[in-house]
C-alpha positions, 0 to 999 in steps of 0.5 A, a space after each residue: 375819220 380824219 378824211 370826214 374831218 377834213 371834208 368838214 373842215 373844208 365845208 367849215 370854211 366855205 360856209 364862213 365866207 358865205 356868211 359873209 357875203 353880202 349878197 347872202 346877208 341880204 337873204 335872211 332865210 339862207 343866212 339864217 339856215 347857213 349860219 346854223 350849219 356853221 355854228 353846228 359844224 364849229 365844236 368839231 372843227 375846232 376839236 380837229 383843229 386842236 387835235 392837228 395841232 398836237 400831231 403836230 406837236 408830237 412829230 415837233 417834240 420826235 425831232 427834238 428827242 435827236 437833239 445832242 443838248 441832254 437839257 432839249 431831250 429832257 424838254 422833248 420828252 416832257 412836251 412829247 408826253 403832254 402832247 400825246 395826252 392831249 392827243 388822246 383827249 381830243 380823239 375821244 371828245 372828237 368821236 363824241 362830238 360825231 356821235 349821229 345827233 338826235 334830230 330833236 334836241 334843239 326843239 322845244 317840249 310839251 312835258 306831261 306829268 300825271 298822278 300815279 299810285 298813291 292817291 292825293 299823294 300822288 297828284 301833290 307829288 305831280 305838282 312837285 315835278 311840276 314845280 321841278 321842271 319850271 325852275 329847272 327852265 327859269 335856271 336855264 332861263 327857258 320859257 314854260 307855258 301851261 297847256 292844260 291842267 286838272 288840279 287836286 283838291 288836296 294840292 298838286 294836279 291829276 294831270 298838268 301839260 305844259 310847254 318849255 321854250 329854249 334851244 336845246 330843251 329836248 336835247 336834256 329834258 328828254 331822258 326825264 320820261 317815265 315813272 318817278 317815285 317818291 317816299 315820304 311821311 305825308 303831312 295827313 300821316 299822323 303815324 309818321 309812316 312812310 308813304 310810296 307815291 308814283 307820277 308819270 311823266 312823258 317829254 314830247 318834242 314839239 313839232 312842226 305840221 311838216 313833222 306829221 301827216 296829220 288828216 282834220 278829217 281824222 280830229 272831231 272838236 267838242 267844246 264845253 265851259 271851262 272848270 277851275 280858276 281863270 277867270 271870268 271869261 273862261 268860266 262863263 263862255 264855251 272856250 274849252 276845247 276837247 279834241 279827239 283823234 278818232 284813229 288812235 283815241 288820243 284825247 287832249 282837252 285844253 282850257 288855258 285859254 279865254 280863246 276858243 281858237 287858241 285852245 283850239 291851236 295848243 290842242 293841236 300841237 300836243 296832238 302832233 307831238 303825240 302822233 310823232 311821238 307814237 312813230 318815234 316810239 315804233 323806230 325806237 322797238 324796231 331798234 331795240 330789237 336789234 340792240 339795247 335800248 338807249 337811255 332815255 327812251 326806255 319803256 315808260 310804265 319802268 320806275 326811273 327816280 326815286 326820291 327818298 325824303 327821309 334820306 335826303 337822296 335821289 336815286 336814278 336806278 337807269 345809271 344807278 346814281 345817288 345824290 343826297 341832296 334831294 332839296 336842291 334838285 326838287 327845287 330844279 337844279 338837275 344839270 348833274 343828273 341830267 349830264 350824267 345821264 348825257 355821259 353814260 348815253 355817249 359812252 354806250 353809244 361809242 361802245 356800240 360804235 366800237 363793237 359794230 
């Protein structure tokens, strides 16, 4: 590791003089391109950096343990044991910070939420998820954008499919796919029975046309008159768009849109997602069978979450972690289960990094 570190370093500081150089400040595309390379490469360099210099320390406190004066020696041992500690540290973060980077994490997503078991239940509990996510995004100051949505009489949403927009959305909403699970009275329960309830929810990566080798002669567009709130444009002209993939059977309907081209474009788009998606899932099994499934990408038919109301708890059973203070994570605020589960991923990946 320390020869890759160096070459990194090496390349760090060449990419920090091009960046400055005025004939590739004149070139948008390859500064852009070459400033995210720097920006990638700066945490590591910047932990090697540190970590050299507690090597350095360490052989500098070694020297001083020589020292005749006992008052130098007693200052050695304590820098010596600070240094070592801080030496420790930095070659675990440094091993975290080389752990292979999931391709997708800086993109966008296209989140799915469907109503499960549990009937109206189930789709107001959808829409609670729904509400979950959006303020999640606004806390991390991401933008959410509705792609299509069949809403419930009763409240919440059969299905709703909406797009989050913000740097890093996938690198921490992809773990949240699978099927949830609430526990609560029902407010039409006059018993005060406690009901279970399922919703599903798929995290997709959104992708660009180069991401996907995707055939037109492979998709058959219907259109029809949009349904539900909109509106008077929506509900009176044939901008829906309903868009089959013959080969897979993948149908996507979207009405957001007044315009039938727009529509047209989000029906895409999902499509795409969901095609890279079906490709990812294939490499994920083939190494799965080699080595225990990473968390996050696990099967998705498998209860993740449960959130229990008469409790107060959340519980993700993956991890086997239990927060009881279920309000405050319904209401969006998920940065400690989601780092949880960040942590517990690089732990197990280190592991297997150490065993291979």
């Amino acid at each position: 590791m320390p020869e890759k570190l160096a070459e990194l370093e090496r390349k760090f500081i060449d990419l920090s003089d091009k960046i400055n150089d005025p004939d590739i400040i004149s070139n948008n595309e390859e500064w852009r391109r070459l400033m995210k390379e720097h920006s990638e490469l700066s945490p590591i360099v910047n932990k090697y950096r540190e970590y050299k210099d507690a090597e350095k320390s360490i052989a500098e406190a070694k020297e001083m343990l020589e020292d005749s004066d006992e008052d130098m020696r007693l200052l050695a041992r304590e820098e010596l044991k600070a240094a070592e500690e801080t030496l420790e540290r930095t070659k675990i973060q440094l091993k975290m910070l080389m752990l292979p980077k999931d391709p997708n994490d800086d993109k966008n997503v296209i989140v799915e939420i469907r109503g499960g078991a549990g009937g109206d239940e189930a789709n107001i509990f959808a829409g609670d998820l729904y509400r979950m996510y959006t303020r999640y995004a606004e806390r991390r100051h991401w933008k959410t954008e509705v792609m299509s949505a069949n809403e419930c009489e009763a409240g919440g949403f059969r299905e709703i499919s909406f797009m989050i927009n913000g740097h890093g959305a996938y690198s921490r909403l992809k773990y949240e796919s699978g099927v949830h699970r609430v526990q609560r009275i029902p407010s039409t329960e006059s018993g005060g029975r406690i009901h279970t309830s399922t919703a599903s929810v798929a995290v997709l990566p959104e992708v660009e046309a180069v991401d996907v080798k995707l055939d037109m002669n492979d998709c058959k567009f219907d259109v029809f008159r949009a349904s539900g709130n909109g509106g008077q444009c929506v509900n009176t002209t044939d901008s829906a768009v309903r868009l089959t993939h013959i080969p897979t059977g993948i149908v996507i309907s979207c009405q957001d849109e007044k315009s039938q081209l727009k529509n047209k474009d989000k029906a895409l788009k999902v499509l795409m997602s969901k095609l890279y998606d079906l490709e990812q899932e294939k490499q994920h099994a083939e190494v799965a069978a080699e080595r225990k499934s990473q968390i996050g990408r696990g099967n998705r038919n498998e209860r993740i979450r449960t959130y229990n109301y008469p409790q107060g708890r959340v519980t993700d059973h993956r991890i086997g972690l239990t927060l009881h203070r279920l309000d405050s994570i319904i209401d969006g605020d998920l940065d400690d289960v989601m780092d949880a589960l960040i942590t517990t991923e690089q732990a197990e990946k280190l592991k297997a990094g150490t065993d291979e």
